[in-house]
N, CA, C and O atoms as a CHARMM CRD file, in Angstrom:
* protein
*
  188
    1    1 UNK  N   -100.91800 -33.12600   9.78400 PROA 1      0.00000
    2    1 UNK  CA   -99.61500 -33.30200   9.17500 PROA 1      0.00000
    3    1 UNK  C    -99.15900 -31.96800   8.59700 PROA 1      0.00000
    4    1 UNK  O    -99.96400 -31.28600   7.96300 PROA 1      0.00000
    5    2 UNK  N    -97.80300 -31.53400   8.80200 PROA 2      0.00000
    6    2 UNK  CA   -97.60000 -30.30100   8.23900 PROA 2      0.00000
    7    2 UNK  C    -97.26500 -30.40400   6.53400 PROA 2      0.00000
    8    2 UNK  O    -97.55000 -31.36300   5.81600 PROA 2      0.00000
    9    3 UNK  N    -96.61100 -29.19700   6.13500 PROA 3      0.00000
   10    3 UNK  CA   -96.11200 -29.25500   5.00400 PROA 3      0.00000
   11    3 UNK  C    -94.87300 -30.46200   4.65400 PROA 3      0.00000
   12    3 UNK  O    -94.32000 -31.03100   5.59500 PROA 3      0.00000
   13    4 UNK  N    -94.63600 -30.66900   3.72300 PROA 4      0.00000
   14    4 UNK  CA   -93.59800 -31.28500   2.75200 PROA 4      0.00000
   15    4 UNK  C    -92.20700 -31.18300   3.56800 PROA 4      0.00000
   16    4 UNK  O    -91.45100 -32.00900   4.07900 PROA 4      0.00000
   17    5 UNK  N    -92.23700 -29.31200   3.40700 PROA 5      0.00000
   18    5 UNK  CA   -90.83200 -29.06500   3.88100 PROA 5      0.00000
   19    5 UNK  C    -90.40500 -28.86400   4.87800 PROA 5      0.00000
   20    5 UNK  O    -89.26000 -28.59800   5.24300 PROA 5      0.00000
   21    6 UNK  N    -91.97800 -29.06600   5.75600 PROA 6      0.00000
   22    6 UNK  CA   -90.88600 -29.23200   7.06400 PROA 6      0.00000
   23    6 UNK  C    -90.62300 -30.18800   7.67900 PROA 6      0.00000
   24    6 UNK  O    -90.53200 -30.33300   8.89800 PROA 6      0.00000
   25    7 UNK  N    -90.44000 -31.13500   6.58200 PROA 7      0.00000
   26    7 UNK  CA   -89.58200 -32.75700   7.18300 PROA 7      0.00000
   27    7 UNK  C    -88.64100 -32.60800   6.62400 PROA 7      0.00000
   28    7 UNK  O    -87.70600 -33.07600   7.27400 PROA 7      0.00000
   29    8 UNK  N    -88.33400 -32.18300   5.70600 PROA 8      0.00000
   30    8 UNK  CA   -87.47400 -32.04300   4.35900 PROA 8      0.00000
   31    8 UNK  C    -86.00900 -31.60000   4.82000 PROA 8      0.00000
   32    8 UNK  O    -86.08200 -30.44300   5.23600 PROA 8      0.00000
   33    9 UNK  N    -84.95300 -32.00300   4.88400 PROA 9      0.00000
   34    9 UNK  CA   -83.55700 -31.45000   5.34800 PROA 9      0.00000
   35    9 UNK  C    -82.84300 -30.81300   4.47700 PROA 9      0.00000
   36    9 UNK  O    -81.67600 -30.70900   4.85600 PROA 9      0.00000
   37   10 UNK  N    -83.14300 -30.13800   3.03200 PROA 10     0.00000
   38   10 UNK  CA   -83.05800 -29.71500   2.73300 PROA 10     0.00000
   39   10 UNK  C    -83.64100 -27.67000   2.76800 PROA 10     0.00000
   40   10 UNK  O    -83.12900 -26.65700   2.29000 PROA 10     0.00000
   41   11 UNK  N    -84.83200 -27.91400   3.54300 PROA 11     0.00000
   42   11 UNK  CA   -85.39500 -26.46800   3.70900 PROA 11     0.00000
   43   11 UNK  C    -84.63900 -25.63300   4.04700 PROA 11     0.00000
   44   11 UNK  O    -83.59300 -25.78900   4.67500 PROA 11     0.00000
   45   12 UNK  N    -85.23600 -24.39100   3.54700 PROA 12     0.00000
   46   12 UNK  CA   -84.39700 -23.07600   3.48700 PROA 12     0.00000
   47   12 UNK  C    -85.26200 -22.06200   4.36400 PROA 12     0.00000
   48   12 UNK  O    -85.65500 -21.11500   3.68200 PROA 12     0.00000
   49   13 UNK  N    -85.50900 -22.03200   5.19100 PROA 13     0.00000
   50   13 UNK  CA   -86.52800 -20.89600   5.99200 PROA 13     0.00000
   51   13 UNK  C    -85.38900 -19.52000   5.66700 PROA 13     0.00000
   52   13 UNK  O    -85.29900 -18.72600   6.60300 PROA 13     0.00000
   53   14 UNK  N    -84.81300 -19.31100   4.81900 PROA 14     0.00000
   54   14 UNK  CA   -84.13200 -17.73300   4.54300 PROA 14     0.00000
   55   14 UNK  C    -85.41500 -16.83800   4.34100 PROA 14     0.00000
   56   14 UNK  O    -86.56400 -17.22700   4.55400 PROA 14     0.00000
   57   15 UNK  N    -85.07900 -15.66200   3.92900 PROA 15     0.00000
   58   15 UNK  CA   -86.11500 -14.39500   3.44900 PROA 15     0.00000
   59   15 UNK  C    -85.78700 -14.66400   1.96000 PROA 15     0.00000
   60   15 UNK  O    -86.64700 -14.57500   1.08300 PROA 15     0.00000
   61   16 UNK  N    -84.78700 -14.92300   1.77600 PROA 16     0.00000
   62   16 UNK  CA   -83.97800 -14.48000   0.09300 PROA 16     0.00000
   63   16 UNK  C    -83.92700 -15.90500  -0.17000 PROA 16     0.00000
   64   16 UNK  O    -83.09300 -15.86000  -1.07400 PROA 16     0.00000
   65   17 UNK  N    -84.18500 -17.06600  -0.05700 PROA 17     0.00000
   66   17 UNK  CA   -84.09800 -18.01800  -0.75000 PROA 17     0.00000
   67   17 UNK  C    -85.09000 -18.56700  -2.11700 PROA 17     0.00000
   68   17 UNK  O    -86.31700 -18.51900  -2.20700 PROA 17     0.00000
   69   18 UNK  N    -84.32400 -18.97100  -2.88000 PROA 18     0.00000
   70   18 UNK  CA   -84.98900 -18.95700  -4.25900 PROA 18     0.00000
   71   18 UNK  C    -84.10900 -17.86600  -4.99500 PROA 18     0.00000
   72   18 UNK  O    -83.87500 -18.01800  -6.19400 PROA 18     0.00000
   73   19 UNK  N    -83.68900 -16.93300  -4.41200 PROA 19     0.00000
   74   19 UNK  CA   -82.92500 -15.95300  -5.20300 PROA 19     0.00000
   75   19 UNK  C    -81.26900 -16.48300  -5.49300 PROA 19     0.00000
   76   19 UNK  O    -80.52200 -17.03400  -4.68400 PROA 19     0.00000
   77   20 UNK  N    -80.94600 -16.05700  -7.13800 PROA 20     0.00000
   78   20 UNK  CA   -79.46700 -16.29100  -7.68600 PROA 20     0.00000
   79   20 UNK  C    -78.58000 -16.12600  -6.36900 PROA 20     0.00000
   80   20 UNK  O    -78.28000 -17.06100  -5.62700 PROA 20     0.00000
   81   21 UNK  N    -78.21100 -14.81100  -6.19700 PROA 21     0.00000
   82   21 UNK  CA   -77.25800 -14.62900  -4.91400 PROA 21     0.00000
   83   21 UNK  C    -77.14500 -15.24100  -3.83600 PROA 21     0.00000
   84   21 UNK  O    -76.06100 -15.28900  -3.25400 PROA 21     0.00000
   85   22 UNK  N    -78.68900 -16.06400  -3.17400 PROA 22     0.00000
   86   22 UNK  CA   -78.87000 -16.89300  -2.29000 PROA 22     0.00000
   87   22 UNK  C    -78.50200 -18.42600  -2.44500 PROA 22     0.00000
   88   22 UNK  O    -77.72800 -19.06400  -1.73100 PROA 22     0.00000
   89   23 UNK  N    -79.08500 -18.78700  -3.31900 PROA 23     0.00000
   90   23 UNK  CA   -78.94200 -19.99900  -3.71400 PROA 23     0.00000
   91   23 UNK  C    -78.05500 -21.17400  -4.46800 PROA 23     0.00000
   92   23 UNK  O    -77.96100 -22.40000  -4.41800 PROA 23     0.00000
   93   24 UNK  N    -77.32400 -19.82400  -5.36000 PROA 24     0.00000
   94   24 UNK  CA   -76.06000 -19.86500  -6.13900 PROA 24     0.00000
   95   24 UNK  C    -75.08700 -19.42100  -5.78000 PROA 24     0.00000
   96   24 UNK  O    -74.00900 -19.99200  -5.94500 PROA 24     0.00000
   97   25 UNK  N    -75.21300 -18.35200  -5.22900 PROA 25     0.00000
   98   25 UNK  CA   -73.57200 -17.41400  -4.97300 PROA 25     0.00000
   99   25 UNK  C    -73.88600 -18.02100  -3.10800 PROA 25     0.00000
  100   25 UNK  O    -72.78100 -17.86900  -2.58700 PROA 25     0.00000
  101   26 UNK  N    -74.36700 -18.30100  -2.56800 PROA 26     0.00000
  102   26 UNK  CA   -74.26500 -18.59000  -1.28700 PROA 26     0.00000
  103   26 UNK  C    -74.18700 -17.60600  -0.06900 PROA 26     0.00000
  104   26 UNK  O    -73.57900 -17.77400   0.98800 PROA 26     0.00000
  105   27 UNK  N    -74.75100 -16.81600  -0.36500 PROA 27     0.00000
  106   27 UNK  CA   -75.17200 -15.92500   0.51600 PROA 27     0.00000
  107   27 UNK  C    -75.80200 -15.97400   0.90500 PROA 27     0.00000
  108   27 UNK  O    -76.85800 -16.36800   0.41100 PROA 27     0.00000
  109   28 UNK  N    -75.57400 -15.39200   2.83000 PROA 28     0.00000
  110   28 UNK  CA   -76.42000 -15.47700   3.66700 PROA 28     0.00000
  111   28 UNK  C    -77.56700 -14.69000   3.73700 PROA 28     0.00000
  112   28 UNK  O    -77.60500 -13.93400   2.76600 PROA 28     0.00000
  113   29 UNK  N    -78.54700 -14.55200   4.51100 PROA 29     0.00000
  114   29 UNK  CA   -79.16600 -13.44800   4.78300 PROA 29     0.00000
  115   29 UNK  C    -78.65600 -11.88700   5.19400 PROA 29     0.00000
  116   29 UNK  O    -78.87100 -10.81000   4.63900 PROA 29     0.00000
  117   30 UNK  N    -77.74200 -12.29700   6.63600 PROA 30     0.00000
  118   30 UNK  CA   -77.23800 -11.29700   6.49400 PROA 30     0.00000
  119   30 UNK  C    -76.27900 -10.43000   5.75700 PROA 30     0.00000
  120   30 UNK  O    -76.30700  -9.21500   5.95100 PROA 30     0.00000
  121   31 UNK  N    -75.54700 -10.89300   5.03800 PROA 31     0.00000
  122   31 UNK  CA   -74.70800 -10.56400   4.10400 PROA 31     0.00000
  123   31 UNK  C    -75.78200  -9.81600   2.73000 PROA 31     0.00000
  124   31 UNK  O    -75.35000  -8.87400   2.06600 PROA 31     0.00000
  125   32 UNK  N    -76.59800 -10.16600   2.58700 PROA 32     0.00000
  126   32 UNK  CA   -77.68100  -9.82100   1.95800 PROA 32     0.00000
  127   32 UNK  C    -77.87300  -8.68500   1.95500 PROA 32     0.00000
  128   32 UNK  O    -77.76900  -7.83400   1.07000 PROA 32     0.00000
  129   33 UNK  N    -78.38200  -8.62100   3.73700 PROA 33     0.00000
  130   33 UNK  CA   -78.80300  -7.10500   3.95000 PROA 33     0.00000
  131   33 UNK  C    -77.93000  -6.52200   4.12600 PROA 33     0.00000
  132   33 UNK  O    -78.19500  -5.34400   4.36500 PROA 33     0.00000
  133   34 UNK  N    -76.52200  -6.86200   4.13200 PROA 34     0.00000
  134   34 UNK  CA   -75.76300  -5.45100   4.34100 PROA 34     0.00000
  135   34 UNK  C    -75.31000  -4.98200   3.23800 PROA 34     0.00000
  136   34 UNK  O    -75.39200  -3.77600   3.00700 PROA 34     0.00000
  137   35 UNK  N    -74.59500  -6.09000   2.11400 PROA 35     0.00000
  138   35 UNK  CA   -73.91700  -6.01000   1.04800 PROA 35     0.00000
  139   35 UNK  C    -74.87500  -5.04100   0.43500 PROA 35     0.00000
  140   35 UNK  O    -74.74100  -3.82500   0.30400 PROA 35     0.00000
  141   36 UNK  N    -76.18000  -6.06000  -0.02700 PROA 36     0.00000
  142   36 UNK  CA   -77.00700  -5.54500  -0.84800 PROA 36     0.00000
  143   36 UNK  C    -78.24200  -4.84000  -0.52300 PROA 36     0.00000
  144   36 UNK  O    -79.05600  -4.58500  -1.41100 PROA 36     0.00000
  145   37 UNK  N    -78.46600  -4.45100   0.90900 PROA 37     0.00000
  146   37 UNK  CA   -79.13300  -3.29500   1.34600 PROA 37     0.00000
  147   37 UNK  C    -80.73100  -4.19200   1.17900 PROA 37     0.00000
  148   37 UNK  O    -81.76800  -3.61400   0.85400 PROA 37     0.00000
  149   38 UNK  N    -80.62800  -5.91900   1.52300 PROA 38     0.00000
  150   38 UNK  CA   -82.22100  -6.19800   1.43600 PROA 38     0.00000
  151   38 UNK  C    -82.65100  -6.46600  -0.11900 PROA 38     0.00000
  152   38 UNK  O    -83.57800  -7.24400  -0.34300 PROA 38     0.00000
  153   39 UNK  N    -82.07200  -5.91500  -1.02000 PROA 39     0.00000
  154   39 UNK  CA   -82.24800  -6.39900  -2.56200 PROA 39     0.00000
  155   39 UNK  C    -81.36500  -7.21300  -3.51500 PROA 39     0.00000
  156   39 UNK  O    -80.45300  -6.79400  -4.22700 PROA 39     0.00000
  157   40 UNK  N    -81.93600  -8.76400  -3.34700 PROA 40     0.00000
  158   40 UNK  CA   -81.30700  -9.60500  -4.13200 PROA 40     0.00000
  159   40 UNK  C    -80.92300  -9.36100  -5.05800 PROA 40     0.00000
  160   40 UNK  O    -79.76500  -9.48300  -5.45500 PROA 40     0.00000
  161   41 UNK  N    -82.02600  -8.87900  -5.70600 PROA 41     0.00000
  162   41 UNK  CA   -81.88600  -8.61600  -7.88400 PROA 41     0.00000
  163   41 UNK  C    -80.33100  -7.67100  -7.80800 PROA 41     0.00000
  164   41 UNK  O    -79.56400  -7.72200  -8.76900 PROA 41     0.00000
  165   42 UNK  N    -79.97700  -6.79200  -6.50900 PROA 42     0.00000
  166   42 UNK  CA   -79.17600  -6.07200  -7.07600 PROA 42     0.00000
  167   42 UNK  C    -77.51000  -6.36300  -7.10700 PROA 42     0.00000
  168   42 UNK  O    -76.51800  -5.63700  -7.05100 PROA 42     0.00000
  169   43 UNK  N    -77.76400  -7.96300  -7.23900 PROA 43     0.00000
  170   43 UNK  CA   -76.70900  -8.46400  -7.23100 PROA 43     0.00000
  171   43 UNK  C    -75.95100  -8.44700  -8.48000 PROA 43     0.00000
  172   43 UNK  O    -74.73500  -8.61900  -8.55700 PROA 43     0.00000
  173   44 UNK  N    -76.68000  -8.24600  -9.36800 PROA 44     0.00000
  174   44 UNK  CA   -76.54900  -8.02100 -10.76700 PROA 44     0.00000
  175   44 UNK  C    -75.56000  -6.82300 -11.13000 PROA 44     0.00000
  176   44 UNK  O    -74.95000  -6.83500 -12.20000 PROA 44     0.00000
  177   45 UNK  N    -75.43900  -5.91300 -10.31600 PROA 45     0.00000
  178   45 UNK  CA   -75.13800  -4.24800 -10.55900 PROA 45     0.00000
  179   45 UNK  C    -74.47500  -3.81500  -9.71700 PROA 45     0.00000
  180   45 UNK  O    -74.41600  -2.63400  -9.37700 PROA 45     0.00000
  181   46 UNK  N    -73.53600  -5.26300  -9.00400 PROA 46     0.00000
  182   46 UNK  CA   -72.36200  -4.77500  -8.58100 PROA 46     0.00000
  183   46 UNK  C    -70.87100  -5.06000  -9.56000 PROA 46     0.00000
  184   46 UNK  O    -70.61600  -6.12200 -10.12700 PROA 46     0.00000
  185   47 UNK  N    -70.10300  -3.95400  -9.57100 PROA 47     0.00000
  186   47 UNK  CA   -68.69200  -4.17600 -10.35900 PROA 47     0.00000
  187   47 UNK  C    -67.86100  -4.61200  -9.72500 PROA 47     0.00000
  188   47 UNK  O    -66.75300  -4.82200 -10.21800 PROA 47     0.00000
């Protein structure tokens, strides 16, 4: 039997999931890496 989540229709197979910007602000992966160059946290330290 596998894991939990992979019955689960909710799963997130992202790289960045669990992260504010991902999970809250709704950002994709790729938008991720381009906006924010691969670093979630630096979602913080844009104006």
């Amino acid at each position: 039997m596998g894991h939990y989540y992979d019955y689960d229709g909710c799963y997130d197979a992202s790289e960045y999931a669990g992260t504010y910007v991902h999970d809250v602000e709704g950002w994709d992966d790729d938008m991720i890496n381009s906006v924010l160059e691969g670093e979630p946290d630096a979602y913080w330290n844009i104006d």
